[in-house]
Each structure stands twice: as C-alpha cells, then as structure tokens.
C-alpha positions in Angstrom: 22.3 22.9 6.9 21.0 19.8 4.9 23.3 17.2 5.6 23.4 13.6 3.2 23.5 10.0 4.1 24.2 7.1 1.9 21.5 5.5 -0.5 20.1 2.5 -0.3 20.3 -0.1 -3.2 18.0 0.5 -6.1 17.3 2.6 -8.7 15.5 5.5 -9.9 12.3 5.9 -11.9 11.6 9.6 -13.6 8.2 9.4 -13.7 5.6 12.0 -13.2 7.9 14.7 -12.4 9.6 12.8 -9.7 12.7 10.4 -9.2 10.9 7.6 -8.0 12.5 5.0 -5.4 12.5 1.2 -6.4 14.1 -2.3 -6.1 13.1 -5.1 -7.8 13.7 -8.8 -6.2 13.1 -11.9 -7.7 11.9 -13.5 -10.7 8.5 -14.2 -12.5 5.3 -12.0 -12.9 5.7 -8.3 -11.6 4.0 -7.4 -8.0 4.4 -3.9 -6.8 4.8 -4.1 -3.4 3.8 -0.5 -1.2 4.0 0.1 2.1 2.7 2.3 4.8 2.5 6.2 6.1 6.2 7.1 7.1 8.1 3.5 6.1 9.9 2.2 3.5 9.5 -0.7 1.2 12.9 -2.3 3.3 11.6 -1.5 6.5 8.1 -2.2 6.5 8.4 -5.6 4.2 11.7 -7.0 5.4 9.8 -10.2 6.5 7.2 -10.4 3.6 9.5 -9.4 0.2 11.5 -12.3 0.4 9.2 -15.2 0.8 6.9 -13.5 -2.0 10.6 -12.9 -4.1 10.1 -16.9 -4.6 7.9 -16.6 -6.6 7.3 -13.1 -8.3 9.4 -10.2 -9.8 8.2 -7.9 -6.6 9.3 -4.7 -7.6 9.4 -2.5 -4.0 8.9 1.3 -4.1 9.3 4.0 -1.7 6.4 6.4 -2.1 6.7 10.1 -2.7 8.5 11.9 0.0 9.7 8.3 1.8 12.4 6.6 2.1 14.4 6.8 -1.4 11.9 9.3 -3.0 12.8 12.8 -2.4 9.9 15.7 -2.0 9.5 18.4 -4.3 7.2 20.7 -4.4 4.6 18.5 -6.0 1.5 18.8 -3.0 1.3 15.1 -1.6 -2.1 13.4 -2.8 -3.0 9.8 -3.0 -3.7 10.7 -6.4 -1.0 11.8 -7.6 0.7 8.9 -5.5 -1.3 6.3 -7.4 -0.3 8.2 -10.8 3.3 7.8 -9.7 3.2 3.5 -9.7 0.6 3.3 -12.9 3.7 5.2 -14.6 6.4 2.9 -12.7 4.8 0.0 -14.5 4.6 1.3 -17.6 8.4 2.9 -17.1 9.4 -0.7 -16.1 7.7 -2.4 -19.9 4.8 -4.0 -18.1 1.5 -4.3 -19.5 0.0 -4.2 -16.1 0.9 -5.9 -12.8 -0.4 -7.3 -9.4 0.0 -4.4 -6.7 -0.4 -4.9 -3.2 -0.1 -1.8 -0.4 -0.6 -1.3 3.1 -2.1 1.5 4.9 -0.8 5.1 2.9 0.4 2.3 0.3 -3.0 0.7 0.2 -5.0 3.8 -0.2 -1.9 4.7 -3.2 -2.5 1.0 -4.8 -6.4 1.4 -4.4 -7.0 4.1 -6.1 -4.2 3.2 -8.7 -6.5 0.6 -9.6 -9.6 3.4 -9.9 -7.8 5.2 -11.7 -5.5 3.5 -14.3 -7.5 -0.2 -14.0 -5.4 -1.5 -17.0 -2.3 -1.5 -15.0 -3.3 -3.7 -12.4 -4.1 -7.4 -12.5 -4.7 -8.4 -9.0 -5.3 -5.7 -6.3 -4.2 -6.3 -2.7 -5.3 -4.2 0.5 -3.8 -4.4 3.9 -5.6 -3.1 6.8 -7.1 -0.2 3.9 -10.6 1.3 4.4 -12.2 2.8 1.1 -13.1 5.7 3.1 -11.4 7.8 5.7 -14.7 7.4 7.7 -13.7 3.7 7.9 -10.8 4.1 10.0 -11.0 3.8 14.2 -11.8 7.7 15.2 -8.9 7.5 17.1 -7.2 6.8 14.3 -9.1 9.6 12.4 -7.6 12.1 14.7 -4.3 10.7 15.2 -3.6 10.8 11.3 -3.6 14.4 11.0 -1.8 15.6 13.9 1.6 13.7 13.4 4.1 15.0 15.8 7.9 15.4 14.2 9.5 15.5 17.6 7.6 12.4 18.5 9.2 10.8 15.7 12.1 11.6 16.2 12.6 9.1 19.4 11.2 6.5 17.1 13.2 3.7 14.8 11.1 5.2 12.5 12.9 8.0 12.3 16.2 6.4 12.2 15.2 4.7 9.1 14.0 7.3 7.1 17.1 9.2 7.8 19.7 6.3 7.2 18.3 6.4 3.4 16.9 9.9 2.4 18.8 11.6 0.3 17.7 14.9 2.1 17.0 13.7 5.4 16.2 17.6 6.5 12.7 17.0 4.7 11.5 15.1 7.8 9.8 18.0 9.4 8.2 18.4 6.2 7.2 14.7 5.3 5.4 14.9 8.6 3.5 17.9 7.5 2.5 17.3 4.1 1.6 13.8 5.6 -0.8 15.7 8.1 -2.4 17.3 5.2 -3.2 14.6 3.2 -4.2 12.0 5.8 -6.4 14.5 7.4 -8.6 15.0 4.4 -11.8 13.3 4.1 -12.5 10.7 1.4 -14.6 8.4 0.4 -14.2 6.1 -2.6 -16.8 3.1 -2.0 -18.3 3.9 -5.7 -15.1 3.5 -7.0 -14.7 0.6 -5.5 -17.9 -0.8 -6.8 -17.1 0.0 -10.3 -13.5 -2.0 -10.2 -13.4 -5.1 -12.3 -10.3 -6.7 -11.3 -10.0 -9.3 -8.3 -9.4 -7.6 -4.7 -8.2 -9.5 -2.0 -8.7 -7.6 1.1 -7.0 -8.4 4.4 -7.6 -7.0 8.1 -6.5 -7.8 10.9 -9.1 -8.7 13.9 -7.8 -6.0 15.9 -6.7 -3.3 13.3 -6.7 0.0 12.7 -10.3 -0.3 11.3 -13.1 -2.5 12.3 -13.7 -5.8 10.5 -17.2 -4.7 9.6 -15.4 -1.9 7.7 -13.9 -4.5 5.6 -16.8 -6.7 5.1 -18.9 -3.5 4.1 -15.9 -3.2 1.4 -16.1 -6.4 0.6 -19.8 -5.9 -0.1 -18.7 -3.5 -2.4 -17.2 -5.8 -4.7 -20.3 -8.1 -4.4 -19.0 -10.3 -1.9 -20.8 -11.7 0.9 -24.5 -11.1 -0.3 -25.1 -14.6 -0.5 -24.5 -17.6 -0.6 -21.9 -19.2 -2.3 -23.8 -22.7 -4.3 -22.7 -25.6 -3.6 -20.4 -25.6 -6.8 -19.4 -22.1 -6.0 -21.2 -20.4 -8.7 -22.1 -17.5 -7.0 -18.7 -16.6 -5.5 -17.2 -13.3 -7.0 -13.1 -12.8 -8.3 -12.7 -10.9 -4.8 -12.0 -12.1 -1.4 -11.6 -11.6 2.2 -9.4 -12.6 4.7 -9.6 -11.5 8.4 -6.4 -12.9 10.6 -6.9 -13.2 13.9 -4.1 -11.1 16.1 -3.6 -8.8 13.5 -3.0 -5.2 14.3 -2.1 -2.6 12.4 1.2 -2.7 14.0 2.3 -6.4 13.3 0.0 -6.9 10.5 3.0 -6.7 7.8 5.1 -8.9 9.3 3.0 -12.1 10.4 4.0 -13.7 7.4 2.6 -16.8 9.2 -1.0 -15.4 8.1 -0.6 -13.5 5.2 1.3 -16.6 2.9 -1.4 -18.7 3.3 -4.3 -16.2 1.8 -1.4 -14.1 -0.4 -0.2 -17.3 -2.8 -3.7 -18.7 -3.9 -4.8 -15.5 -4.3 -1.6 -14.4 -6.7 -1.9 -17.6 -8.6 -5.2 -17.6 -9.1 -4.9 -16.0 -13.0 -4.8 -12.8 -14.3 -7.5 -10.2 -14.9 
C-alpha cells in the first residue's frame, strides 16, 4: 500500500520527462546547488545554502528519484541526470549558471558541464573523481551494494521519507542507485576538453585520495608548472584540499568551504 507524506516547500520543474524538485533562495546570479547519493538539497546543504543565499540566487534541486523528485520509469543515469539541470536552467530563463554538486550531484553537475558547456559558468566539484577508478576501492564496492534495510535505521531514511511524494520507492531508489553507481566510468578526456573554470575541492581524508584530485586538476592544466611571478601561467581552474575533510562532514564545514567558495564565485563569468 503506497502511503503519502507532506511536501516540502518548492516547486516543480517538467523537464525532460520528469517533475523536477527545486527551491530557489536568495538573490543575485543563479547557482545550482546538487547534492549527494540518497540526500536532499535541505538535508545535505542545510549549513552551506544559506550563507551562499547571501549572495547568489542558489536554486537547490533534488535529483531524480530523491527527495522531492519522484522515479518513473526513466533508467537512472548521470546522463540523463545532468540533462535534467541543463534543462532546469533553461526552464528557469537563464542563459547559463554557476553549478556546484557533491558526490552523485558532482558526477550530475560534471558531466552537465561535458555535456551542455553553455549552461554553466563556473563548475564546482565536492569530493568528485572524474572516474569511478578514482574513488577509495572500498568505496568502489560499497557503492554498488547499498543495503535498503541498512537504511532504513538511518536519518537518512527518515528524510527521504518525511518528503517523497511516494516514499514506497525507497527500495527501489536503492536499487536503481546500485546500478548506476556500480558502473564503470571514466571521463578524464572530457574533463580535459572543458573550457569553463572548475574549482575542485577534497577533503584530506575523503572518499577519494588527494592525488585523485590533483591528477584531475592536471586535467584542466593545473599544476604542471609553475605559476610566474605575475601569475601568468596560472589556469581559470583551481584546487582546494581542506584538511579534516571527509566525505561525511565535507558539506557542512562551512568553516572551509566559504573561504575557497566566494573568491572562486566572484571571480567573473566564463
């Protein structure tokens, strides 16, 4: 028996053949905020959205199947994920916009930018390999064989069911969820083809080793050499690596993020 629960405060995008989950916060130039495997924009950013709401319009989505966003029978992809926001922003009048994701959201915001570069401005990636390979192995493993029952003793859990419309679809999330994060990828020549600034962040102690994001960064063209005195050689992307990040606390150390998030933001558009 599928049972109902109330909604959470937003509003509803049909884009891409799905009703698509969103609030928007704030004022000023649009930032797509995206957050990780099984969260929600509200849960996962409660500490982060506001102080960046200062500043920006931060428009915060709950991706397919999470939160807000009901599954169909659309097969999850990051793909199709990433087709889902590049359609938000054009459903919302925007040009293009800044789009920042962690984890699932970072892999949806990276290859938003592969895929539909002239909606994004600025790119930001939280604790986000460019390849599945990237990743810890445990982490590998872990991805792919998501226990429902686990969850279910988890606040997670409680959270998603407090706002899905169909909170029944659980057992499924998890599965489809399985599937997708167990396939292999690996986007590094992509990544070297993007033209937009990247700012990626890691934490010290996160899900994926810090030479995994300094061999992204390389990607981008970063750390190969020196900067010159002037900075002449310096490229539009950057990295930040904050010490006592994991990929547990990484999202809400607001302490550490601000400080490499708001020069990055204001630093001009693309």
């Amino acid at each position: 028996m599928t049972t109902s629960s109330p909604q959470p405060t937003g509003k509803y995008a049909a884009v891409n053949g799905i009703n698509l989950y969103y609030e928007v916060h704030g004022t000023g130039e649009p930032l797509v905020m995206l957050h990780g495997g099984f969260g929600t924009f509200a849960t996962m950013y409660a500490a982060l959205s506001p102080a960046l709401a200062e500043t920006r319009q931060v428009i915060g989505v709950d991706l397919y199947g999470h939160g807000g966003t009901v599954l169909t029978e659309r097969p999850m992809s990051f793909e199709s994920m990433a087709d889902d926001i590049a359609a938000l922003i054009t459903y919302l009048g925007f040009e293009k916009a800044d789009v920042l994701g962690f984890s699932l959201g970072g892999a949806v915001a990276l290859q938003t930018a592969i895929r539909h570069p002239e909606r994004v401005s600025r790119l930001i990636l939280i604790s986000t390999p460019c390849k599945r390979a990237g990743w810890h192995p445990d982490m590998q493993e872990g991805m792919k064989s998501n226990s429902a029952a686990f969850f279910r003793n988890t606040p997670i859990y409680g959270a998603y069911v407090s706002v899905a419309p169909k909170p029944d679809d659980f057992d499924r999330l998890v599965s489809e969820m399985n599937h997708t994060l167990g396939e292999d990828y690996d986007w590094s020549a992509q990544v070297a083809a993007l033209k937009m600034p990247v700012l990626i962040i890691s934490g010290d102690s996160d899900g994926m080793p810090p030479m995994h994001a300094v061999e992204f960064f390389n990607l981008l063209g970063g750390g190969l050499r020196d900067a010159g005195w002037d900075g002449a050689n310096m490229v539009p992307s950057q990295l930040a690596i904050l010490p006592g990040g994991t990929h547990y606390n990484i999202n809400f150390r607001v302490d550490l993020l601000l400080p490499v998030l708001t020069p990055f933001l204001a630093g001009g558009k693309a």
